[in-house]
C-alpha positions in Angstrom: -33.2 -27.8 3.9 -29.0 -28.3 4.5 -27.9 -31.7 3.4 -26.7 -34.3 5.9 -22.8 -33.1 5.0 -23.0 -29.5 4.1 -21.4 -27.1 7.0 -22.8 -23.9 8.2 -20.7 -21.2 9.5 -21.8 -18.2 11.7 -19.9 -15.5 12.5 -20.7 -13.1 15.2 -18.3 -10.7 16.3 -17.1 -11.0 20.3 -16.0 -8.1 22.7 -12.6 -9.5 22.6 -12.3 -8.8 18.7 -12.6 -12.5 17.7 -14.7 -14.1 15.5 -16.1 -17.6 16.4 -16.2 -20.5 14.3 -19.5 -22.8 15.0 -20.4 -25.0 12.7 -23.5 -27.3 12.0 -22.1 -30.4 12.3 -18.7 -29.9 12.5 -17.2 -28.0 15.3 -13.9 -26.9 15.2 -12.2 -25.0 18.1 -10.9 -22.1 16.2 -11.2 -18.4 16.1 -10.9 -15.1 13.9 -8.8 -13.2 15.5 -8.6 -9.1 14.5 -5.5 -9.0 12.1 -3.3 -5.6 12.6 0.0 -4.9 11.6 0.2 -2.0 14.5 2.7 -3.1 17.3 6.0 -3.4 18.7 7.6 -1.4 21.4 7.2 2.0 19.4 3.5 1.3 19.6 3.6 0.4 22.9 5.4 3.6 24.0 3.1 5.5 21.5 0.1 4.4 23.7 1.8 4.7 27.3 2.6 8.5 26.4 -1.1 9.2 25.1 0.0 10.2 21.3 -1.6 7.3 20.2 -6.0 7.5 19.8 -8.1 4.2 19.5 -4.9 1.8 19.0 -4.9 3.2 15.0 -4.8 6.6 14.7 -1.0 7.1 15.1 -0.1 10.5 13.3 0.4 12.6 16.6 3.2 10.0 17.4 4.8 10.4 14.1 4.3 14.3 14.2 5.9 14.3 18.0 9.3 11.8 16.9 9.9 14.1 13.6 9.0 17.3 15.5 11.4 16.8 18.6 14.3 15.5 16.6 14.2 18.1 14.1 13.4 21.2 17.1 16.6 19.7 18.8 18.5 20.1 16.0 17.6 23.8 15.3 17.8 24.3 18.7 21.8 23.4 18.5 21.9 25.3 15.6 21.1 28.4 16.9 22.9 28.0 20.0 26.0 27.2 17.4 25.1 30.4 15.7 25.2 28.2 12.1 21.5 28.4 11.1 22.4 30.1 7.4 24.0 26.6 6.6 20.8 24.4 8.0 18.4 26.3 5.5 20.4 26.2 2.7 19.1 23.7 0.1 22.4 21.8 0.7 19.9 20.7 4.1 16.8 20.2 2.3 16.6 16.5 3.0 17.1 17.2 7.1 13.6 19.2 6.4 11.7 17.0 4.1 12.3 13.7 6.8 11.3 14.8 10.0 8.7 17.6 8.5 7.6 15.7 6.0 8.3 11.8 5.6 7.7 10.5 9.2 4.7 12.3 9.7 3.6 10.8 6.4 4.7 7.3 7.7 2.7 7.2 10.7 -0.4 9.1 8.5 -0.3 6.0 6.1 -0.2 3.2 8.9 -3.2 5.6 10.5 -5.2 5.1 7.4 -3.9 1.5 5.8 -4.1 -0.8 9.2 -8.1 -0.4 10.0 -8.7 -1.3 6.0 -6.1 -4.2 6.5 -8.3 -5.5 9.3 -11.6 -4.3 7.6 -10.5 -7.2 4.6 -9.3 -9.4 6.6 -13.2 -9.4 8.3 -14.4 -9.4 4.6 -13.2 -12.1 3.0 -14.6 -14.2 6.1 -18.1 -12.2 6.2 -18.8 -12.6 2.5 -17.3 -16.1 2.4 -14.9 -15.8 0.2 -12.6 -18.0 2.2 -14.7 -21.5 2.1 -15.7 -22.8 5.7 -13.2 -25.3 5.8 -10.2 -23.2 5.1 -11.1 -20.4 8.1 -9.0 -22.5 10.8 -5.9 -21.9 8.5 -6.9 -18.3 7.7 -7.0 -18.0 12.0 -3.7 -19.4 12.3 -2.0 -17.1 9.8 -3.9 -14.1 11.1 -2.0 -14.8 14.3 1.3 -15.9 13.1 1.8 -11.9 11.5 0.5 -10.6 15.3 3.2 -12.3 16.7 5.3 -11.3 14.2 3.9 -7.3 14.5 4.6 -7.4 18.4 7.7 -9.0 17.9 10.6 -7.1 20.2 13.2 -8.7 18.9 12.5 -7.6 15.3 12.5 -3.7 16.1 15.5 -4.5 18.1 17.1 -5.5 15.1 16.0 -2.7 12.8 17.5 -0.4 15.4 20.7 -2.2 15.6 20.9 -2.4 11.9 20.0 1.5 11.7 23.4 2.1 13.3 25.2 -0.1 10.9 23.8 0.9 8.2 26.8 3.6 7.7 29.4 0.6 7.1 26.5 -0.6 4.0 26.6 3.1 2.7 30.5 3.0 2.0 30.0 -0.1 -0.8 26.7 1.2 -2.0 26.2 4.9 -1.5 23.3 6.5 -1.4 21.9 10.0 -2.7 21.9 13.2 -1.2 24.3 14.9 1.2 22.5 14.3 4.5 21.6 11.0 4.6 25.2 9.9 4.6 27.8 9.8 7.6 30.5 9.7 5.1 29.2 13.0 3.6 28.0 15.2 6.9 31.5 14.5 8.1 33.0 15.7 5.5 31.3 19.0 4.6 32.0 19.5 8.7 35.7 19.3 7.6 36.9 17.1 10.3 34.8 19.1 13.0 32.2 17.6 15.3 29.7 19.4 16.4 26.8 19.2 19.0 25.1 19.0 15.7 26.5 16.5 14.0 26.7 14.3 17.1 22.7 14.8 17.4 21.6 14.5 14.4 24.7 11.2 13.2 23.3 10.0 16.8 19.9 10.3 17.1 18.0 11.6 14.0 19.5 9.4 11.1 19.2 6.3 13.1 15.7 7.6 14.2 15.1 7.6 10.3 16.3 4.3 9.4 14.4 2.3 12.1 11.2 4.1 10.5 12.0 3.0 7.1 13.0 -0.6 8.4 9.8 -0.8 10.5 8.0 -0.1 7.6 9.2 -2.3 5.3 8.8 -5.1 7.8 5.2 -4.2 7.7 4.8 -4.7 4.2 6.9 -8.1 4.7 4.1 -9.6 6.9 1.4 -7.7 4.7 2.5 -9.1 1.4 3.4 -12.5 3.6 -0.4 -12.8 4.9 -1.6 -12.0 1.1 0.3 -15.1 0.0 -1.5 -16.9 2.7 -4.4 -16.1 1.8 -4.1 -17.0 -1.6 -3.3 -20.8 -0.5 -6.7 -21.0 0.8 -9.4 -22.5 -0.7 -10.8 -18.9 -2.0 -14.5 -18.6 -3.2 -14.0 -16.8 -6.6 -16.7 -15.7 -8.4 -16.1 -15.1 -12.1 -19.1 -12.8 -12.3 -18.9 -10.7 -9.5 -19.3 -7.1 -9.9 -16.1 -5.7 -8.7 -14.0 -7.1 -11.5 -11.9 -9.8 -9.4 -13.7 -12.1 -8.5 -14.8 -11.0 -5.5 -10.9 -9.7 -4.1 -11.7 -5.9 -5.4 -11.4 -4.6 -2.1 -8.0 -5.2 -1.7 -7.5 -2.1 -4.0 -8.8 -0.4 -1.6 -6.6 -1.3 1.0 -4.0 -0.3 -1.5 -5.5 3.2 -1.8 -4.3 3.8 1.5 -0.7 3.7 0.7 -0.6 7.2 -1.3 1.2 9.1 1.8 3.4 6.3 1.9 3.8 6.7 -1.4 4.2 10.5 -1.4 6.9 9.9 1.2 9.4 8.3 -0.5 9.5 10.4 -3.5 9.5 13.2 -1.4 12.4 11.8 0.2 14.2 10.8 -3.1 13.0 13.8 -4.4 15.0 15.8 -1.3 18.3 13.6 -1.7 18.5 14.8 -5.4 17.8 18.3 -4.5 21.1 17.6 -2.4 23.0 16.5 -5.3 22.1 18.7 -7.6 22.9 21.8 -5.5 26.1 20.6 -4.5 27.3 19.6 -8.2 28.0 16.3 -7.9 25.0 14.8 -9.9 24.3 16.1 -12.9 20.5 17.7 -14.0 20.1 15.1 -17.1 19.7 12.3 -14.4 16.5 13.3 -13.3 15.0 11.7 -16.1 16.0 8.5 -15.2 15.1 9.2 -11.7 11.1 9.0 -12.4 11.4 5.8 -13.9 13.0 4.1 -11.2 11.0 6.1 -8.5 7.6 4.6 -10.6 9.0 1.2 -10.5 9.7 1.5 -6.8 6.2 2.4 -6.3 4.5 -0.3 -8.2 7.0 -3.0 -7.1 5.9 -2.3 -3.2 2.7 -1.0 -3.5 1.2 -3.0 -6.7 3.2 -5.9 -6.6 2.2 -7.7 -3.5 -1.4 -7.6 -5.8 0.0 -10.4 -8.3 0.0 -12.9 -5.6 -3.7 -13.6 -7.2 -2.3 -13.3 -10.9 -2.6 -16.7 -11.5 -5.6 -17.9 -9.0 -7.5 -15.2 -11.1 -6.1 -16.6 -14.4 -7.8 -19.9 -13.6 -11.2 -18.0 -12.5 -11.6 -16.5 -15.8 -10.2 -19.1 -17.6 -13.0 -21.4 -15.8 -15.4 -18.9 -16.1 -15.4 -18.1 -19.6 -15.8 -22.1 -20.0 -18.8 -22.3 -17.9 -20.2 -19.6 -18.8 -19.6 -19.6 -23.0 -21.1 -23.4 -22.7 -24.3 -21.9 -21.0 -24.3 -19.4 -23.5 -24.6 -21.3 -26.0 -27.1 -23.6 -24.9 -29.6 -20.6 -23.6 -29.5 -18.7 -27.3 -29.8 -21.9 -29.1 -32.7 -22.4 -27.3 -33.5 -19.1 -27.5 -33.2 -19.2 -31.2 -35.0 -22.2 -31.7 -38.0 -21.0 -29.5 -38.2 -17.1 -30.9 -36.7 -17.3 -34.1 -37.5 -20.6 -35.7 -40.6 -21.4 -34.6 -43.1 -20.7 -37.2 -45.5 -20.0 -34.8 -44.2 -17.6 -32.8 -45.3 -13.9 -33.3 -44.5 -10.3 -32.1 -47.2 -10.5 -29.6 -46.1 -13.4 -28.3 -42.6 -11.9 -27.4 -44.4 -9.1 -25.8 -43.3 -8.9 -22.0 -41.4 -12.3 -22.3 -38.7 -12.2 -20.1 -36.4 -13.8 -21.6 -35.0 -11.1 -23.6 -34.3 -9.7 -20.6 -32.5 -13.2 -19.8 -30.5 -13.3 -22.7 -29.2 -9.7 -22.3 -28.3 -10.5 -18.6 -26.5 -13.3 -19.5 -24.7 -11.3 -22.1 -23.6 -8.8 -19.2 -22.3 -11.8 -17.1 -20.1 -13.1 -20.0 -18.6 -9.8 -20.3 -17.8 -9.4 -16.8 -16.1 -12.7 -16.9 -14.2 -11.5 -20.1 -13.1 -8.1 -18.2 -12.0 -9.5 -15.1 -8.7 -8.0 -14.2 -5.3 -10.0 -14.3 -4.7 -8.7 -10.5 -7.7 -6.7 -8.2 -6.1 -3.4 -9.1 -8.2 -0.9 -11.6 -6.5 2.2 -13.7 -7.5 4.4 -10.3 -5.3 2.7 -8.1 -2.5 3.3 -10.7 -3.3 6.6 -11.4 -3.1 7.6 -7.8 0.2 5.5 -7.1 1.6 7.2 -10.4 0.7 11.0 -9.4 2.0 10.2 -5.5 5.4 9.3 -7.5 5.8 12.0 -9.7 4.4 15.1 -7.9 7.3 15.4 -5.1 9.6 15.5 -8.3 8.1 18.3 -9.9 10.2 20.8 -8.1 13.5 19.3 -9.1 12.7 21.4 -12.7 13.4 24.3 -11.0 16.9 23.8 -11.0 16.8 24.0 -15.0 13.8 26.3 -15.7 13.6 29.1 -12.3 10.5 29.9 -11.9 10.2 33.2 -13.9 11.3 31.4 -16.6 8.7 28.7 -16.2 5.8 31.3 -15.6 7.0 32.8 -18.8 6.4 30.1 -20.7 2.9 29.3 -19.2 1.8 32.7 -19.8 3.1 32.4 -23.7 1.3 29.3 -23.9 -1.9 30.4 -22.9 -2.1 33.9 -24.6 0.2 33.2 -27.4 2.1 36.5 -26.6 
């Protein structure tokens, strides 16, 4: 039996990848539309030359852009007879981007956007955004695709990839080849096929990627902070922790290439400067600091958004739940323990024992729900991804004979 004023929703999933609102007796024009932060005119082009496989999977585009701008460029090379001075670790960042970092970007948006769009179907399926609230959660949904197709916003990342060079001469940035000011100067005044590729085509290349991307988190950590207006369903009790937002570390999971990327790529520009001299060894230890904060700033941060609606769960919870607490082991304590007439094989197969002690396990859950739906695996994995690509910067201080040395003391005690 519904009562008179309750509403019903059902959600059943349409060919055109929409989910329609009906309810009992309110019905409200209004749809759930797939969200997906895949788009724009690289996406488009992506898909028109076949790189792309079932709209998500979008590593063979990535693998294709960083492939053909770095064979160019050893194709010049060699034709300029100057190949000694591209694979010199003076050049290790030209590597690590196009080998490395974009094929990483595009593996990362291959494995975060179907999870993106796999929550975004969860929090309607399981209800944890209330039936009233899923008009609002439609319109956001399609504010970020019109802000993921947008053309006008990768035109302005590409313009603002060219400029970027005129930024660089107030704050300069690390390594030797991810600098105009510095590739034209170790050319000594000479321009190159080279250097008019790679200034022309690969950098900006480059900088569009990283602008694209951080766009994409914009509209990710934007749609977050939508969602957390809504009236949200939280359950103090349920199993994953928070409240019923747990999968969102999940989602998050999916970031680890991104992840490995740019401390690959910091990792590189450093390599740069330490070959060349002009940054000293001793400021590699401040390096994995601010490479760790980095991380969790883009890739744990957007998660505090629910800091404080998960406060107030908790909060609630323990309040609700304590106060039944209470009132079920008095009870309990005035039936079982008090009674005078009660008797061992009276408590035989009673279930509530078995009441009390599952109570007692949903007051600890409410007591261990986490301040944001992130666990110590999620950090874990964000913290290796940061601090692996560094590793190899020790090599400038301890070669690797020396290293082994020491390993093989340390284990045998020779």
């Amino acid at each position: 039996m519904t009562e008179p004023n309750s509403v019903q929703t059902k959600i059943n999933v349409e060919g055109n990848g929409s989910l329609p609102i009906k309810t009992g007796q309110i019905t409200e024009d209004a749809t759930i539309p797939e969200l997906s932060l895949l788009g724009g005119p690289l996406q488009w082009l992506g898909c028109r030359l076949g790189l792309i496989r079932g709209d998500t999977n979008t590593l063979r585009l990535g693998v294709a852009l960083g492939g053909s701008a770095w064979g160019v460029l050893i194709l010049l090379q060699l034709m300029e007879g100057s190949v000694p001075r591209l694979i010199s670790m003076a050049a290790i960042g030209v590597h690590v981007r196009f080998l490395l970092v974009i094929p990483l970007f595009f593996l990362c948006e291959a494995w975060v956007a179907p999870q993106m769009t796999e929550f975004a179907r969860y929090i309607v399926r399981s209800g944890l955004v209330r039936g009233t609230a899923l008009p609002a959660l439609a319109s956001t949904i399609r504010c970020v695709g019109r802000l993921k197709d947008s053309w006008l916003a990768e035109g302005f990342f590409l313009l603002a990839a060219f400029a970027l060079p005129m930024i660089e001469t107030i704050a300069p940035l690390p390594g030797t080849t991810g600098r105009w000011e510095s590739i034209l100067h170790s050319a000594r005044g000479g321009f190159s096929a080279v250097i008019a590729w790679y200034l022309a085509f690969c950098l900006p290349l480059f900088r569009f990627l990283i602008f694209r991307w951080l766009w994409r988190l914009g509209l990710w950590t934007y749609f977050l902070w939508r969602v957390e207006q809504l009236n949200l369903n939280l359950i103090p009790t349920h199993s994953d922790g928070a409240a019923g937002l747990g999968y969102l570390e999940i989602v998050h999971e999916e970031f680890v290439p991104l992840a490995l990327a740019i401390s690959a790529l910091l990792s590189a520009q450093f390599a740069e400067d330490f070959s060349s001299g002009t940054v000293a060894f001793a400021n590699l230890y401040s390096l994995v600091p601010m490479v760790m904060a980095l991380t969790a700033a883009l890739f744990v941060g957007p998660l505090f958004i629910f800091a404080r609606k998960l406060w107030i769960c908790r909060w609630t919870g323990m309040s609700e739940y304590m106060g039944m607490a209470s009132r079920y082991v008095t009870a309990f304590d005035n039936k079982w323990i008090r009674d005078e007439n009660s008797s061992g094989e009276s408590q035989l197969g009673t279930g509530d024992l078995q009441s009390l002690a599952d109570l007692t396990n949903s007051v600890n859950v409410v007591r261990g729900m986490r301040p944001i739906p992130a666990s110590k695996r999620l950090i874990t994995e964000l913290a290796l991804s940061a601090v692996l690509p560094l590793l190899p910067l020790l090599l400038f201080k301890y070669p690797i004979d020396q290293l082994a040395s020491r390993l093989f003391q340390a284990l045998t005690g020779l």
